[in-house]
C-alpha positions as CSV (number, residue, x, y, z in Angstrom):
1,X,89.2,155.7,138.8
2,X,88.9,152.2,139.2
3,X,86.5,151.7,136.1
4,X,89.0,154.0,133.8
5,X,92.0,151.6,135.3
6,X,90.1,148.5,134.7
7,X,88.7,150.0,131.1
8,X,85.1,149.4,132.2
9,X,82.2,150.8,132.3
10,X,81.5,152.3,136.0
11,X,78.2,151.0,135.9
12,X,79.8,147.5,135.7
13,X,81.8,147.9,138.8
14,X,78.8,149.3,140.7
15,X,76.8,145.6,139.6
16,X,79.4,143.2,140.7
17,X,80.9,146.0,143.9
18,X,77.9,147.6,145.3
19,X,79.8,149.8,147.7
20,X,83.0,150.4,148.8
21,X,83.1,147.4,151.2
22,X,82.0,144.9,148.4
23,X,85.2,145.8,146.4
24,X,87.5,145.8,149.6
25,X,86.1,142.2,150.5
26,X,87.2,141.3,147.0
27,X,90.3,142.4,147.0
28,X,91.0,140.6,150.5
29,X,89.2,137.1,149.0
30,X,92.0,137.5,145.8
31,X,94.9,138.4,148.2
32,X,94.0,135.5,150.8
33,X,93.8,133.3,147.6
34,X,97.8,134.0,147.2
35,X,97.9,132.8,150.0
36,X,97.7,129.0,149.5
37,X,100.9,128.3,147.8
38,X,102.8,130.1,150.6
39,X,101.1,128.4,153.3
40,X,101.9,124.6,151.3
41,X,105.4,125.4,151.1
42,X,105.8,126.3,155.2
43,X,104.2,123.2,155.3
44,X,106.8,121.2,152.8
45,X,109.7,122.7,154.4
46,X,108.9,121.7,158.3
47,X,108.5,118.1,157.5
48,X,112.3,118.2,155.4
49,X,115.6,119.2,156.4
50,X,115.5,121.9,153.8
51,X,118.5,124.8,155.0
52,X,116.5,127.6,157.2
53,X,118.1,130.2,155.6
54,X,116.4,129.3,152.0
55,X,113.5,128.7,153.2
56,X,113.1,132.3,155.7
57,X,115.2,134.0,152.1
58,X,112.2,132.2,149.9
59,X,109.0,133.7,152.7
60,X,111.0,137.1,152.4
61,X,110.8,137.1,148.9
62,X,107.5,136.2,148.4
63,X,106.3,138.9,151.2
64,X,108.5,141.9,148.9
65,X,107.1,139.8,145.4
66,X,103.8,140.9,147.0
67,X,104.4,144.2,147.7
68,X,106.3,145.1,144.9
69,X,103.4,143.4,142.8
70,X,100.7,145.5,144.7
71,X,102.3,148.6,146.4
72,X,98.9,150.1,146.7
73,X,97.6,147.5,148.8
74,X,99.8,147.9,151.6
75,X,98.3,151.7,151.8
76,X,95.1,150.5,151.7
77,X,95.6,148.0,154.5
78,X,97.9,150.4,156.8
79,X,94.6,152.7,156.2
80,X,91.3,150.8,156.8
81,X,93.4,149.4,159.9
82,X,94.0,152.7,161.1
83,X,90.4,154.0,160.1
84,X,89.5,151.0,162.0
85,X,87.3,149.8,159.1
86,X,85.7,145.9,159.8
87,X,87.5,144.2,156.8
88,X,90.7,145.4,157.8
89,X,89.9,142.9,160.6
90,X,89.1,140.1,158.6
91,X,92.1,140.2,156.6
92,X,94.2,141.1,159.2
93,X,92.7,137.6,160.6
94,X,92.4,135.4,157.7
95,X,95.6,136.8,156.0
96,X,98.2,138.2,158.4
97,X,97.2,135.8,161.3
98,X,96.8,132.9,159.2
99,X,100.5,133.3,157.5
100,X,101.9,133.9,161.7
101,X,100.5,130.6,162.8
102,X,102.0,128.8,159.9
103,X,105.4,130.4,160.5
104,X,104.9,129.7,163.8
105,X,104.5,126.1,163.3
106,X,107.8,126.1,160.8
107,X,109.7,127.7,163.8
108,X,108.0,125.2,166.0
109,X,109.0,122.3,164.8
110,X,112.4,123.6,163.7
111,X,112.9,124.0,167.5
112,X,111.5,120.6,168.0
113,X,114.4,119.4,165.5
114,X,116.9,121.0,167.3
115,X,118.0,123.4,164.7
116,X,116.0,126.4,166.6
117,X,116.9,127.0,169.9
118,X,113.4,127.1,172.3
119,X,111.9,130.2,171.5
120,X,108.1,131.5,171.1
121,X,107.1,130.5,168.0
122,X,104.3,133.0,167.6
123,X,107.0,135.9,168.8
124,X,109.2,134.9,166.1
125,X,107.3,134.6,163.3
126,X,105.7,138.2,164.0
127,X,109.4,139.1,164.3
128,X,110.4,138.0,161.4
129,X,107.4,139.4,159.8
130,X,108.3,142.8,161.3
131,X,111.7,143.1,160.1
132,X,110.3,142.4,156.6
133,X,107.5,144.5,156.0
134,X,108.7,147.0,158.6
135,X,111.6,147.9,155.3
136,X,108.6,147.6,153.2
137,X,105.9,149.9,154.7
138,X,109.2,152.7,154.8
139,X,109.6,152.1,151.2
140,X,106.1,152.6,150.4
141,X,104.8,154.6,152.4
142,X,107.8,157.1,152.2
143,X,108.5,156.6,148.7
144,X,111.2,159.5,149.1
145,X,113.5,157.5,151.9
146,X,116.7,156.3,150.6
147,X,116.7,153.1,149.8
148,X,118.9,151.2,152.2
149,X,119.5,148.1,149.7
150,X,118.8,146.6,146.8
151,X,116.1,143.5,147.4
152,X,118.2,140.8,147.8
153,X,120.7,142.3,150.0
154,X,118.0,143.4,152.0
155,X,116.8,140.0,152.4
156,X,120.1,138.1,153.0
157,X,120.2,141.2,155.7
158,X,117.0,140.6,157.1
159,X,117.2,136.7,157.3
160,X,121.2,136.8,159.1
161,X,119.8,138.8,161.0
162,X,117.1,136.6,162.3
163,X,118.8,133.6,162.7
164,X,122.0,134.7,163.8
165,X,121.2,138.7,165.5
166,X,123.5,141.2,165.7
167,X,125.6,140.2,168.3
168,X,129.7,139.1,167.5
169,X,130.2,135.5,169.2
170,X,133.5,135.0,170.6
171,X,135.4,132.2,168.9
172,X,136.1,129.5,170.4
173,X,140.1,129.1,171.6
């Protein structure tokens, strides 16, 4: 399937993918590749004073920009880790840990800038994370669930939500 999708021959996948875990190591090596850019613009937008909200609505929408972009990928993740399959681990590591950490550090020095309240950085970002591909995992793995909302909306949602919860604030008299 892969050679007819690629319109190769299957010999040539077999010489540059000799087994199933060759090709999954290459897939993970081009996704961690994506990473980079994502990574260098949590790192821009600790050291400015660049609005929260754009920068969590800008992470959001790369994270759906991926999935939308690769829907297949997030199947094949949800199943090696599942199956317990060794590269899982390694991108779950190099990919998923790697992203936390540098969320973490936004968060972090947010908080240090007063514009966070204290809070565990590494609990947020993976919260943050949840909410996000939480929505996405439904919409791809249960192709046949209503969709709640359209991208953005679900976005704006999921950012308010993150910064401000779900509880009404009294206003002050």
């Amino acid at each position: 399937m892969i050679a007819d999708h690629a319109r190769v021959n299957e010999a040539l996948i077999y010489r540059y993918f000799p087994n199933k875990e060759g090709l999954y190591a290459a897939i993970i090596e081009k996704k961690i590749e994506k990473l980079a850019p994502l990574l260098d613009r949590l790192r821009h937008a600790a050291e400015t004073n660049e609005s929260a909200e754009r920068v969590l609505h800008e992470i959001a929408g790369a994270m759906f920009a991926s999935v939308e972009a690769d829907p297949q990928f997030l199947r094949l993740f949800y199943f090696s880790g599942l199956e317990g399959h060794e590269l899982s681990r390694m991108f779950f590591e190099a990919y998923i840990e790697t992203f936390n950490r540098h969320l973490g550090s936004y968060i972090l020095s947010k908080s240090r800038e007063g514009v966070f309240r204290s809070i565990d950085p590494t609990l947020a970002a993976r919260a943050f994370v949840g909410i996000v591909v939480h929505y996405q995992v439904i919409q791809t793995l249960f192709p046949e669930a209503e969709r709640i909302r359209n991208r953005e909306e679900a976005i704006n949602t999921f950012v308010d939500i993150f910064l401000h919860g779900v509880l009404v604030r009294p206003s002050a008299s």
